[in-house]
C-alpha positions in Angstrom: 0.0 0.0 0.0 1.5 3.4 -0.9 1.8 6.4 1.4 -1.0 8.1 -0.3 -3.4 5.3 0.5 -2.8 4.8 3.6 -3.0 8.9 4.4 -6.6 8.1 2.4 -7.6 5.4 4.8 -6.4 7.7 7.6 -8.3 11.0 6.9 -11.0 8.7 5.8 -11.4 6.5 9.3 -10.9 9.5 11.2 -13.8 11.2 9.0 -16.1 8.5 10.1 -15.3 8.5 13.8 -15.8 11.9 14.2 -19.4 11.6 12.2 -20.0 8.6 14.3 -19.5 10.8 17.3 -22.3 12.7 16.8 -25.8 13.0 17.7 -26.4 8.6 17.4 -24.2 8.0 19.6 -24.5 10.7 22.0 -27.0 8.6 23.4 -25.2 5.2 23.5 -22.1 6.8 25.4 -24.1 8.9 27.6 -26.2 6.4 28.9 -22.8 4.2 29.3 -20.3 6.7 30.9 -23.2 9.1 32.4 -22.3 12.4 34.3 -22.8 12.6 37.9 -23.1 8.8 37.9 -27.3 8.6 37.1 -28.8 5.4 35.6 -29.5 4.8 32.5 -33.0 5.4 34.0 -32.2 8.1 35.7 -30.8 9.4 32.4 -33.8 8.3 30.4 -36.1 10.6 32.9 -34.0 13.3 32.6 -34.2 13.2 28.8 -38.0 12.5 28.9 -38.7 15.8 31.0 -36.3 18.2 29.0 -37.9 17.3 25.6 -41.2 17.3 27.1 -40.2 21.1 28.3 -38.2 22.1 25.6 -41.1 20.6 22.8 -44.3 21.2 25.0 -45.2 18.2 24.8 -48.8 17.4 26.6 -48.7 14.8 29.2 -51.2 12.8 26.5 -48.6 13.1 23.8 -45.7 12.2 25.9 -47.2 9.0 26.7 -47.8 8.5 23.2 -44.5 9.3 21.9 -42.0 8.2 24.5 -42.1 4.5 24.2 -41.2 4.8 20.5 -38.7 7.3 21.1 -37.0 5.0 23.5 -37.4 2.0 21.6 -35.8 3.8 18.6 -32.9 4.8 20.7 -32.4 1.5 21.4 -32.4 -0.2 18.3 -29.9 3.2 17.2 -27.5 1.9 20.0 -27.7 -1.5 18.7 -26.4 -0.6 15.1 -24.1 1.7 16.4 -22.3 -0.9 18.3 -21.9 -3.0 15.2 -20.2 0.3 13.2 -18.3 0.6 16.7 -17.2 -3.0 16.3 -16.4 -2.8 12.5 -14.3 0.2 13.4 -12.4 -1.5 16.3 -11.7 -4.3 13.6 -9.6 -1.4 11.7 -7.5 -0.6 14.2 -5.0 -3.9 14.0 -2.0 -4.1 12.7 -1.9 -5.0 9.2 -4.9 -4.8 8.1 -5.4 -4.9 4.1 -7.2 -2.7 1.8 -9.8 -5.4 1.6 -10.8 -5.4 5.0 -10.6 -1.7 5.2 -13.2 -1.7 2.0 -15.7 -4.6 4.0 -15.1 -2.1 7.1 -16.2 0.8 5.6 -19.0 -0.9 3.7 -20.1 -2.3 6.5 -20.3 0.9 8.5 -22.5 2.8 5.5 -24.3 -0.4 5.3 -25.5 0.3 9.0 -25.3 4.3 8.6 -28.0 4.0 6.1 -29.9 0.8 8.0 -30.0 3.9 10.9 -31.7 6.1 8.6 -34.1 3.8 7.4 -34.9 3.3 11.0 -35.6 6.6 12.0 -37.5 7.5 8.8 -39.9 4.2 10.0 -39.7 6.0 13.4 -41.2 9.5 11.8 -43.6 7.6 10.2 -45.2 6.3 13.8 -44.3 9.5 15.4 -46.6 11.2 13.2 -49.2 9.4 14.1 -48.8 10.4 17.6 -47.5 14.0 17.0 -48.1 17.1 15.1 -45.2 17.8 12.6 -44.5 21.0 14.8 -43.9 18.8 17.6 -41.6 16.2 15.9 -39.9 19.0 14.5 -39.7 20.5 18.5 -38.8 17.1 19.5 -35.5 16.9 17.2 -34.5 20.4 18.3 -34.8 19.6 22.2 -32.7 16.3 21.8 -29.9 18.0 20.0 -29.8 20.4 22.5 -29.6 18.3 25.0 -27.0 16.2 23.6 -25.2 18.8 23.5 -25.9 19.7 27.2 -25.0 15.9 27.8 -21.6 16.4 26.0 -20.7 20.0 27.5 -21.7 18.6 31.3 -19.1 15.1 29.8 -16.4 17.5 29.4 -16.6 20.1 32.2 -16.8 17.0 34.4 -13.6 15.2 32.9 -11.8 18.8 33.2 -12.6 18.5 36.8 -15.9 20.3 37.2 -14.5 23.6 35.7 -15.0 25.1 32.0 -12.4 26.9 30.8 -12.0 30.8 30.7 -14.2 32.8 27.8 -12.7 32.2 24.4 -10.0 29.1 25.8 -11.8 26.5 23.6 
């Protein structure tokens, strides 16, 4: 394999973790390495009231809705593990081009098996939803993702952020 091939494979892998490290998996590593040590129930009920806040969801729809949402989540986690898995299979030592190709098939494969998913997901939510809402919905769990993922941080740093503008 030539230099330029393997600086390919390089930039390439480290594309894809960083996309894997987004919003799918926010949920799979918070509810495994959770700040301030809740449960994943615990976490789940946090979760459950902020979108219900943050999307004004009535008590009615949030009994409607939450079930799938969680059983969605789930099934998300399950396919992430398997591009988690496929991606731990890249990192030994002499690994061909080959594998690299059945890795990264693999991990689009289940990228796109994910979008399926949730697009089955929409189609149930908006039977239990308004497309407002859904739309509500999305925005509150990026946002609290993102909360997760701050509160992650600040908490490995020691419990302190760091000064204005020291990013």
């Amino acid at each position: 394999m030539n230099t330029h091939t393997k600086s390919n494979v390089n930039i390439l892998r480290n594309w894809m973790v960083s996309l894997l490290l987004m919003l799918p998996l926010a949920y799979a590593t918070a509810t495994n390495h959770i700040p301030q040590q809740l449960t994943k129930e615990q976490f789940k009920a946090r979760q459950r009231a902020f979108i219900t806040e943050y999307a004004q969801l009535t008590e009615t729809e949030a009994e409607a809705f939450f079930p799938l949402y969680f059983e969605l989540q789930e099934r998300k986690r399950e396919l992430n593990n398997e591009v988690w898995n496929l991606l731990k299979e890249g990192r030994a030592k002499g690994v061909s081009e080959k594998k690299y190709e059945e890795i990264l098939e693999g991990v689009y494969d289940t990228r796109l098996a994910i979008d399926r998913l949730e697009k089955s997901y929409f189609e149930k939510f908006k039977k239990v939803l308004s497309f407002q809402k859904i739309y509500q919905v999305q925005q509150a769990e990026m946002r609290f993702h993102r909360e997760v993922l701050k509160n992650f941080g600040e908490e490995k740093r020691g419990g302190h952020r760091p000064a204005h503008g020291n990013k």
